[in-house]
C-alpha positions as CSV (number, residue, x, y, z in Angstrom):
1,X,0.0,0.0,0.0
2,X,1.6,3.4,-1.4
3,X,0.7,6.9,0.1
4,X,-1.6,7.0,-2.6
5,X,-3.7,4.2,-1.6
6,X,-6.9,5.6,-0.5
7,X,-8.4,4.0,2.0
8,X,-12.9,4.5,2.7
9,X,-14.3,2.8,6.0
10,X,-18.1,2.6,5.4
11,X,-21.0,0.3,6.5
12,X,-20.9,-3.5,5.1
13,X,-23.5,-3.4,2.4
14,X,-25.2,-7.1,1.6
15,X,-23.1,-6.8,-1.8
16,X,-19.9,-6.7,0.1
17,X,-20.4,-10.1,1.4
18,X,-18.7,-12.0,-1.2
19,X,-15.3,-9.9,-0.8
20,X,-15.6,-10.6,3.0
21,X,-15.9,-13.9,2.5
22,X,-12.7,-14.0,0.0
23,X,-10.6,-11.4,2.8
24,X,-11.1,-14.1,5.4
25,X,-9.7,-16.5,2.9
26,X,-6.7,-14.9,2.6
27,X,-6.2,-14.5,5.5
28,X,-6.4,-18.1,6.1
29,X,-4.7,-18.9,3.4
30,X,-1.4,-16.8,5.1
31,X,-1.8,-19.0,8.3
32,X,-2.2,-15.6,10.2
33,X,-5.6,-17.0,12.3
34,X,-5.5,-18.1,16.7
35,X,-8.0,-16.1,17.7
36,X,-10.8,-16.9,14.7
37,X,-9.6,-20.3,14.2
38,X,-13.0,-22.3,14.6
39,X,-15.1,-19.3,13.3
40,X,-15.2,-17.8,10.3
41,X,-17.1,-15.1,8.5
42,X,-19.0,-17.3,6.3
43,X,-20.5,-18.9,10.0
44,X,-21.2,-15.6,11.2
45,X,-22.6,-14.0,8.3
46,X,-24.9,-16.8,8.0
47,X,-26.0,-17.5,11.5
48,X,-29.7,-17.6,12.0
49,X,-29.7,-16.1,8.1
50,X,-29.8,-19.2,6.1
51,X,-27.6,-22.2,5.3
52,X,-24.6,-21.6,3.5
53,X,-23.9,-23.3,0.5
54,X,-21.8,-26.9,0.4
55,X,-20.0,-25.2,-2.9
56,X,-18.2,-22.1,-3.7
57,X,-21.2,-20.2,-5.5
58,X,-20.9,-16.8,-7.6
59,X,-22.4,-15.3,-5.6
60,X,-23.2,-16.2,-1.5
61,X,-25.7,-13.5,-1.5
62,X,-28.3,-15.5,-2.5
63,X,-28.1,-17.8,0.2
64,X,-28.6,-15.4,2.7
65,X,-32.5,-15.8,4.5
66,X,-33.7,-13.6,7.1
67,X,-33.2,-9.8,8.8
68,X,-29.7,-9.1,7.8
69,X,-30.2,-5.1,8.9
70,X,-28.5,-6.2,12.5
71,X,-25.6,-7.3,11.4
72,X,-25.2,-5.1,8.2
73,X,-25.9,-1.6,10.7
74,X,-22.8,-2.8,12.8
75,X,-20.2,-3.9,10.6
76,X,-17.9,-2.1,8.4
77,X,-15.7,-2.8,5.7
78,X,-12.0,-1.2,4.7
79,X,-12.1,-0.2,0.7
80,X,-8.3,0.2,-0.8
81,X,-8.6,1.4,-4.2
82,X,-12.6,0.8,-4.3
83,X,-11.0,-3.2,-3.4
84,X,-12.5,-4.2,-0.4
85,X,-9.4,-5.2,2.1
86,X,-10.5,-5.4,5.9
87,X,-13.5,-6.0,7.6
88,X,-15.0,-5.9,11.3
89,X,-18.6,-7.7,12.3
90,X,-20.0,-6.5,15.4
91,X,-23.1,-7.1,17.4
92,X,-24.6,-6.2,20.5
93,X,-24.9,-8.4,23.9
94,X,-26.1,-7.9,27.2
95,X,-24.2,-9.0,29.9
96,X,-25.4,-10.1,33.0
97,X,-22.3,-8.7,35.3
98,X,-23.5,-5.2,33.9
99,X,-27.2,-5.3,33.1
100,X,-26.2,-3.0,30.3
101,X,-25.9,-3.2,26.6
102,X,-22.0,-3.7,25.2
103,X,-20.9,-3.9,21.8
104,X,-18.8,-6.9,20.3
105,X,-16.3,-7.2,17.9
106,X,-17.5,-10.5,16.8
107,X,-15.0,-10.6,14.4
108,X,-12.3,-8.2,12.5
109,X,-10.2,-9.0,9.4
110,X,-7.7,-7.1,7.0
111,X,-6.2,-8.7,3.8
112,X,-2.7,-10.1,4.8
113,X,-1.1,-7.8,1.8
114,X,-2.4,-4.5,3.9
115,X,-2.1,-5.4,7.5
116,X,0.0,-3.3,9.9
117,X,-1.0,0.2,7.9
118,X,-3.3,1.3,10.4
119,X,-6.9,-0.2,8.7
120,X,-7.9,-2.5,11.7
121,X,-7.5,0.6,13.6
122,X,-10.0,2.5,11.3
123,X,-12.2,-0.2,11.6
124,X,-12.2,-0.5,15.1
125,X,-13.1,3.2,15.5
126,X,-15.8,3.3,12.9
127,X,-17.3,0.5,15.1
128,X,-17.0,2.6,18.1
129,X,-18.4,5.5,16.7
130,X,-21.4,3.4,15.7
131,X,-21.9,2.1,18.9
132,X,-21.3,5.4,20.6
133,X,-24.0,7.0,18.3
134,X,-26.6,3.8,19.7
135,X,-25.8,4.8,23.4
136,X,-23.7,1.7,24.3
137,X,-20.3,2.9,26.1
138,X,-18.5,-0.4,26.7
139,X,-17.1,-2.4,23.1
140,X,-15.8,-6.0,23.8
141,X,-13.4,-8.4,21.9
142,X,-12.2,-11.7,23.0
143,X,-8.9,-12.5,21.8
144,X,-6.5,-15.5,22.2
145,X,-3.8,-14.9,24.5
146,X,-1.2,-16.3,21.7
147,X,-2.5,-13.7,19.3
148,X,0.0,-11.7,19.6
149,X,-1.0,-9.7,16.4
150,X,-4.5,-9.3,17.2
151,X,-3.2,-8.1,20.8
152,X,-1.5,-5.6,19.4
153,X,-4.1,-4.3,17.5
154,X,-6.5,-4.6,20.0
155,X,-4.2,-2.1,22.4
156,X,-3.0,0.3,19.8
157,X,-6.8,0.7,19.1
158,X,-7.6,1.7,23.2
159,X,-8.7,-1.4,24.8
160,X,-7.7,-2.7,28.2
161,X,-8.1,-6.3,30.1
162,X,-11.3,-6.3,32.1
163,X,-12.0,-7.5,34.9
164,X,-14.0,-10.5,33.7
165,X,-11.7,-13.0,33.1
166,X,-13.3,-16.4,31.2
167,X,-12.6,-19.5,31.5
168,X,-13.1,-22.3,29.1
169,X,-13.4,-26.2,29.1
170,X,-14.0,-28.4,26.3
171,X,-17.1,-31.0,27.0
């Protein structure tokens, strides 16, 4: 990415989710993923939406069922070049330590070719603005403690350790 790159966050639109689908590809494909190992975008784009096809189609769009407004309002996609490059899914929870509503970062993602340039970080506050705009003060994301890449993003973007620590156990 050259200083002439420009780079536009905006809102996912429902014709984005092809190019979503191919980032988080890549980004497998570069064997850059610990904290998103067992989930993908496809799962969360289609979650409650539909069943996602058993072959790569032209188009997923078509598969998609049900109110996709919720998770199009709170996700955002990275354009480099009119090329869509990044991505970050986010929902809203509410958390019984709090009784309040928080925002997640279900899931954020930038093209291995244009990581470390400062888009995750555009992402992240795009999000935050959103959120900030619906009234919700506290944003979220769980990341694995060997990730030290997301880590780093995570901190350079403003978030802290909580005091909710969780602990998992396989069943």
């Amino acid at each position: 990415m050259s200083e002439q790159d420009k780079v536009e966050i905006r809102p996912l639109k429902l014709e984005d989710i092809d190019a979503v689908l191919s980032v988080d590809g890549e980004i497998r494909a570069a064997g850059n993923v610990i904290t998103y190992r067992n989930l993908t975008a496809e799962y969360i784009l289609f979650a409650g939406r539909g069943k996602p096809p058993q072959r790569s189609p032209a188009s997923y769009i078509r598969s998609l069922t049900g109110d996709v407004a919720p998770l199009l309002n709170l996700s955002f996609v990275a354009e480099v070049n009119g090329q869509v490059r990044g991505f970050v899914l986010g929902q809203v929870a509410r958390l019984r330590e709090s009784i309040t509503e928080v925002g997640i970062i279900q899931m954020i993602g930038v093209h291995p070719d244009y990581q470390r340039r400062g888009i995750g970080s555009k992402l992240v506050r795009a999000l935050a603005d959103k959120y900030r705009s619906e009234g919700i003060k506290v944003m979220r994301i769980g990341v694995n403690h060997r990730d030290k890449s997301l880590m780093g993003l995570v901190e350079h973007a403003g978030f802290g350790v909580d005091r909710l620590v969780v602990y998992s156990m396989m069943v």
